[in-house]
C-alpha positions as a printed NumPy array, in Angstrom:
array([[  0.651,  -3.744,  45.881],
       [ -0.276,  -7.138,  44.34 ],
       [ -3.487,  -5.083,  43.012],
       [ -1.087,  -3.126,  41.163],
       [  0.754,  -5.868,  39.718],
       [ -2.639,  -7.597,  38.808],
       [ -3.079,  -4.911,  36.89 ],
       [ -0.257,  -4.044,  35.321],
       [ -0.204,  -7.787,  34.148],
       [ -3.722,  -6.922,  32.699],
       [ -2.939,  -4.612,  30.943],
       [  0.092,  -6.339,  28.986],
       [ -1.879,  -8.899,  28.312],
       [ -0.502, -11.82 ,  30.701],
       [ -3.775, -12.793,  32.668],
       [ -7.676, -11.835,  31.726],
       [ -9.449, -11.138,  34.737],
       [-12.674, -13.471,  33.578],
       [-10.639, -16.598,  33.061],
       [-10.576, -19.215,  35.108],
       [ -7.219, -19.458,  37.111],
       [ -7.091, -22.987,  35.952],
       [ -5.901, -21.606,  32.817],
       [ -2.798, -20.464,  34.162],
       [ -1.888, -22.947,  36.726],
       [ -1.675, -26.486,  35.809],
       [ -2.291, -27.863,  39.4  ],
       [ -4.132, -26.378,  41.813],
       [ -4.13 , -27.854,  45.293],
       [ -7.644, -27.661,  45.976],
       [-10.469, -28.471,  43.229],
       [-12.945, -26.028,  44.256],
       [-10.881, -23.408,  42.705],
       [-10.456, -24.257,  39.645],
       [-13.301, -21.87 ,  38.096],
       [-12.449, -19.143,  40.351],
       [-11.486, -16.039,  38.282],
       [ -8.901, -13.495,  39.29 ],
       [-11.555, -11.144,  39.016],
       [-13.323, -12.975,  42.177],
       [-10.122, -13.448,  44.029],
       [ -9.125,  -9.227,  43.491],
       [-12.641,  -8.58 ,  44.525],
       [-13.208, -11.086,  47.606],
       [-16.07 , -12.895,  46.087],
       [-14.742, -16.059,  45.084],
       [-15.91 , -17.663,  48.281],
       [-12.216, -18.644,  50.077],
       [-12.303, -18.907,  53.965],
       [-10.688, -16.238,  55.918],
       [ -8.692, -16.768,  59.202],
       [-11.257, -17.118,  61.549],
       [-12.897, -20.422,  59.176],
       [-10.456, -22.211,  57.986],
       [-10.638, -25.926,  58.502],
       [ -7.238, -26.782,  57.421],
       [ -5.83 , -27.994,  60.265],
       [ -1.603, -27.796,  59.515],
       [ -2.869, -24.412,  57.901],
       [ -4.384, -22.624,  61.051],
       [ -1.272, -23.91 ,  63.255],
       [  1.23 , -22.417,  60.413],
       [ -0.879, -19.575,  60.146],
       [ -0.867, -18.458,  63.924],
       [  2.936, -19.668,  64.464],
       [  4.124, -17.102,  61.715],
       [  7.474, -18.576,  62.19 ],
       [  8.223, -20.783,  58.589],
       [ 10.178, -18.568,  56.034],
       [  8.53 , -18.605,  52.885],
       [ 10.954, -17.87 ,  49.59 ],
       [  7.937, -18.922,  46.921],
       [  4.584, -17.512,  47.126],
       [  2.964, -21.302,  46.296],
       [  4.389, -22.223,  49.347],
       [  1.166, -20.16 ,  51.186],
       [ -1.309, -22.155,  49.951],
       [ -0.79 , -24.864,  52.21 ],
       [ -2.47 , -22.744,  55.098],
       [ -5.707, -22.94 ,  53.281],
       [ -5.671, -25.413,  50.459],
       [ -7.608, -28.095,  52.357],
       [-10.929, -25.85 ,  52.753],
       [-14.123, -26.211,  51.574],
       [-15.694, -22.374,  49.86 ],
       [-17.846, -20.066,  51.935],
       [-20.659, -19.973,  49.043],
       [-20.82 , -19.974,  45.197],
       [-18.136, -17.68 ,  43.71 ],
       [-19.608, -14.465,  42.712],
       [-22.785, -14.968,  44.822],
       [-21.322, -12.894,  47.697],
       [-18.255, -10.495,  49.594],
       [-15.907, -11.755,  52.121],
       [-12.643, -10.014,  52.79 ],
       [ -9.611, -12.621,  52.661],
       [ -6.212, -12.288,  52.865],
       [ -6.289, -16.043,  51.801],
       [ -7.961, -14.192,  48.269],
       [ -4.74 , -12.112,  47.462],
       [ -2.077, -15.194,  48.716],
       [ -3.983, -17.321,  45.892],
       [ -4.101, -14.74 ,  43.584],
       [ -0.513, -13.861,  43.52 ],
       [  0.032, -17.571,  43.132],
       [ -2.028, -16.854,  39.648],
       [ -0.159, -14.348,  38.665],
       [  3.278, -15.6  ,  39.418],
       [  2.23 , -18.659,  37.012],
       [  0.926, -16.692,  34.254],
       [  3.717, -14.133,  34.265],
       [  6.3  , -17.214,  34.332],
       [  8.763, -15.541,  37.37 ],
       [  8.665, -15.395,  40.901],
       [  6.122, -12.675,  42.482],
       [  8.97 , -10.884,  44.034],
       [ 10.929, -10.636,  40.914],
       [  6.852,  -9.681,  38.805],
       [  6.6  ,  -7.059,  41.375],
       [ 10.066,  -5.836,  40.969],
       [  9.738,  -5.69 ,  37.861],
       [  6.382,  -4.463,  37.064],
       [  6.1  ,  -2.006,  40.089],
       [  8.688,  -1.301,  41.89 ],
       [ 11.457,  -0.729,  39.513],
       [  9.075,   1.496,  37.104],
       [  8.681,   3.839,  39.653],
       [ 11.596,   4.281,  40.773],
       [ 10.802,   2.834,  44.503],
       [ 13.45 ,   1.408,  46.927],
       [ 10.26 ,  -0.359,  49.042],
       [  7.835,  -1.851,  49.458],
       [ 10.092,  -4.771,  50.023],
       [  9.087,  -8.481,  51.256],
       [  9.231,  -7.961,  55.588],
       [ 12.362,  -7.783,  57.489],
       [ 13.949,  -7.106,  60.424],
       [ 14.992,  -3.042,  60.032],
       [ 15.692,  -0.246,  62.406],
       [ 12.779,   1.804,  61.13 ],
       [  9.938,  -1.091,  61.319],
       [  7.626,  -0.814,  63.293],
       [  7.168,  -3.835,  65.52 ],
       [  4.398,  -6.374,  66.222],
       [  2.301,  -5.937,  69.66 ],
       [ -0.777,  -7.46 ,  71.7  ],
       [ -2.524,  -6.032,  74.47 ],
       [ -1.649,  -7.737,  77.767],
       [ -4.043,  -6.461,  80.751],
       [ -4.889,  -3.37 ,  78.832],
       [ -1.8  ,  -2.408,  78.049],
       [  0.199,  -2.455,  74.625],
       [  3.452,  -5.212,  75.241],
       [  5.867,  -6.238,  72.179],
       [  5.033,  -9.327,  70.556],
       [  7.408, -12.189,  69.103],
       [  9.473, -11.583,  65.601],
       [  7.034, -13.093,  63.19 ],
       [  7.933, -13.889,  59.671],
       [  5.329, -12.726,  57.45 ],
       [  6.446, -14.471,  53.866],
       [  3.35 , -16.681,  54.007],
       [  1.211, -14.266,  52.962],
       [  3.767, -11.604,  50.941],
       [  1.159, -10.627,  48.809],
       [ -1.592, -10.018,  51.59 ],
       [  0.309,  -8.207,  54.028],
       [  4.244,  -9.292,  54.19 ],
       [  5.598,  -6.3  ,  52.107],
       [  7.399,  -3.65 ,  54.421],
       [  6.989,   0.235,  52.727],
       [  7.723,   4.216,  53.481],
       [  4.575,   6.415,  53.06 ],
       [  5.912,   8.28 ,  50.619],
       [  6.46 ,   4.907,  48.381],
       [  2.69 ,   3.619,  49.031],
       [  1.709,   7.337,  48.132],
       [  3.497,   7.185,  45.102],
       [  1.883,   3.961,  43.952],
       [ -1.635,   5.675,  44.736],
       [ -0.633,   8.596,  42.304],
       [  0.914,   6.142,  39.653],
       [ -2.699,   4.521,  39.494],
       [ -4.057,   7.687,  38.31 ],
       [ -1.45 ,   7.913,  35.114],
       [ -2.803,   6.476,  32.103],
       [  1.08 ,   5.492,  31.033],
       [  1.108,   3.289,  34.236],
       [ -2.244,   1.831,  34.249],
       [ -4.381,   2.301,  31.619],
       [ -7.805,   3.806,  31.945],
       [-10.019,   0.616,  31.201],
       [ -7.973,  -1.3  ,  33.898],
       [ -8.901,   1.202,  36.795],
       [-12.671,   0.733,  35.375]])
């Protein structure tokens, strides 16, 4: 989803995906991303730490407690803003959720409105969808479990608005499948944007 709204924001000309992010956000927490390009961040080469390495202390507590509700996307920083980069950005891959949380930081900045409102606005709303919407409790959810002595047991309510853009948005099938076919209309998302 925040893929989508990347670029959808491309293509109307609110970010560039080779400019640094410092660009479009006046203040970033941590300097080592200031050159970082949304390009790098959409693509999981800009270098951020993933769960398992981050050194920010308040970050990995808040991470694991997933208890804190979250109404601004700049809020989720804070779980990994005090962390050093894996390796030069663009020098190598590392799958991050941290990579999307950061980037839909970006684009919330350069598109001047909240994320949830950009994504209403850009994606959902478009297409006529009544989800994906940020995680909630709902009849039809399905719920969080761990494996307990081998077998499956339900886990705690979690609240997942620390990292909206990287895995706290709640959809039907039928609305994710309609944002797959919506990539492949030119009206929606132009041609050289896919490339």
């Amino acid at each position: 989803m925040t893929g989508t709204l990347f670029a959808r924001m491309v293509d109307d000309g609110f970010i560039d995906i080779d400019t640094p992010i410092s660009a479009y956000v006046g203040d970033l927490p941590n300097p080592h991303w200031e050159q970082l390009t949304p390009r790098q961040l959409a693509s999981h080469t800009a270098g951020i730490v993933g769960y398992e390495e981050n050194r920010d202390l308040i970050g990995v507590y808040g991470a694991m407690r997933l208890q804190g509700s979250h109404d601004n996307v700049a809020e989720g920083l804070e779980y990994f803003d005090d962390t050093e980069l894996l390796y030069k950005p663009g020098t190598d891959f590392y799958y991050s959720s941290f990579d999307v949380n950061l980037l839909s930081f970006v684009l919330q900045e350069a598109g001047g409105e909240s994320f949830q409102d950009l994504m209403q606005e850009r994606v959902l709303r478009p297409l006529g969808l009544e989800s994906p919407l940020p995680d909630a409790p709902h009849p039809d959810r399905a719920e969080f479990y761990h494996i307990q002595e081998g077998q499956a047991q339900r886990w705690r309510e979690v609240d997942l608005s620390m990292k909206l853009a990287s895995g706290g948005f709640m959809a039907t099938p039928s609305d994710l499948a309609q944002v797959g076919v919506a990539w492949l209309d030119d009206e929606f998302i132009s041609l050289e944007t896919r490339r």
